[in-house]
C-alpha positions in Angstrom: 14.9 -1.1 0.0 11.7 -0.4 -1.7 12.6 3.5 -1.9 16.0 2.3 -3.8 13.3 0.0 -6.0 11.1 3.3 -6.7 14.3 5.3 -7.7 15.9 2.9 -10.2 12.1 2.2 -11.5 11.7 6.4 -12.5 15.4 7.0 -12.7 16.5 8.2 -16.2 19.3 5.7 -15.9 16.8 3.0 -16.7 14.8 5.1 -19.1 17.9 5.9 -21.4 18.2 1.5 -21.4 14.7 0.7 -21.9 15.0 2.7 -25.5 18.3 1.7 -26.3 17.1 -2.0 -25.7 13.7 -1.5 -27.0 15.3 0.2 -30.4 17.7 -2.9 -30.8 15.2 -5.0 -30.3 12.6 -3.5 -33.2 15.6 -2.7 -35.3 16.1 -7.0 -34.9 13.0 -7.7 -35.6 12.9 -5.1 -38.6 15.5 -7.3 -40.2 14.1 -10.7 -39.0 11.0 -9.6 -41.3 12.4 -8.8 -44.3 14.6 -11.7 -44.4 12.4 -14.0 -43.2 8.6 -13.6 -43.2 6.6 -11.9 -40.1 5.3 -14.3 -38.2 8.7 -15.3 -37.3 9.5 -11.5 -36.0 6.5 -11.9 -34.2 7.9 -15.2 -32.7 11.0 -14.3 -31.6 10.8 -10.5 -31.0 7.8 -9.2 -30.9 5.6 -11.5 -28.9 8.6 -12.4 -26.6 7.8 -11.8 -23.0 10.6 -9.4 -22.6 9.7 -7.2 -25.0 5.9 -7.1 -23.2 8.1 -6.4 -19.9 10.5 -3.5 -21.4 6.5 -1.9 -22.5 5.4 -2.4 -19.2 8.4 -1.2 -17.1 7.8 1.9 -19.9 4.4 2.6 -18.8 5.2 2.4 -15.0 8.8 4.8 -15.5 6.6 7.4 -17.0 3.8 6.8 -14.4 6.5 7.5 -11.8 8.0 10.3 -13.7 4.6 12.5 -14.0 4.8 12.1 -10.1 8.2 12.5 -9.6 8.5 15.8 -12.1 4.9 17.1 -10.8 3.8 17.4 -14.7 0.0 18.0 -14.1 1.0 22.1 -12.9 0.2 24.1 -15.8 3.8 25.3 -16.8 4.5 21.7 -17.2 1.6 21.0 -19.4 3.7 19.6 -22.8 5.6 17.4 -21.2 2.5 15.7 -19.2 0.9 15.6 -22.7 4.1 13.7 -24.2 4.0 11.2 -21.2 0.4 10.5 -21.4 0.4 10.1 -25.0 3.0 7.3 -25.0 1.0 5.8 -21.8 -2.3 5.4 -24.0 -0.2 4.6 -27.1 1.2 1.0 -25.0 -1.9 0.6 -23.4 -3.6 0.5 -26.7 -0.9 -2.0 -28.0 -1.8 -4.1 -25.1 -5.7 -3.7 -25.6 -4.7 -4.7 -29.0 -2.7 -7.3 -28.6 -5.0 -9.2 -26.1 -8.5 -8.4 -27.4 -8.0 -7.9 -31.2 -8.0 -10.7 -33.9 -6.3 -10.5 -37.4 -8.0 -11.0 -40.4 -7.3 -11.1 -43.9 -9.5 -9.2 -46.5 -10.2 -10.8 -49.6 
């Protein structure tokens, strides 16, 4: 059971509906914005916990992948770069999201 768990979690399957959900889902919110105001987006899309979970299932598929494609051997160098780059770029939406405050300039 959990080795069928592990292969859906890094399977491209699930990668190719993360984005298509995740792309909706900003596309949504895009609109939601501009017709409303943003701290409405924010309400309903952006600080939704589903769209935390689709970041988080993100950050453990490509985990799984750099494992599963063995991305740290040097031919394979660009693609590890890609993967890492997109695991510090949610991480530091997280750190962001959590530790951050907003402010307004004068």
């Amino acid at each position: 059971m959990d080795k069928k768990i592990l292969s859906f979690l890094f399977s491209t399957r699930l990668m190719a509906i993360l984005f298509l959900s995740f792309a909706i889902s900003m596309g949504v919110g895009t609109f939601i914005e501009s017709k409303y105001n943003t701290d409405t987006a924010r309400i309903m899309i952006y600080n939704a916990w589903w769209f935390e979970a689709i970041m988080v299932i993100f950050v453990i598929n490509f985990i799984g992948n750099i494992k599963r494609y063995q991305l740290w051997k040097k031919e394979k160098w660009a693609t590890l770069l890609l993967h890492l780059s997109w695991i510090f770029i949610i991480v530091g939406a997280f750190v962001t999201r959590y530790i951050s405050y907003e402010g307004m300039m004068p």
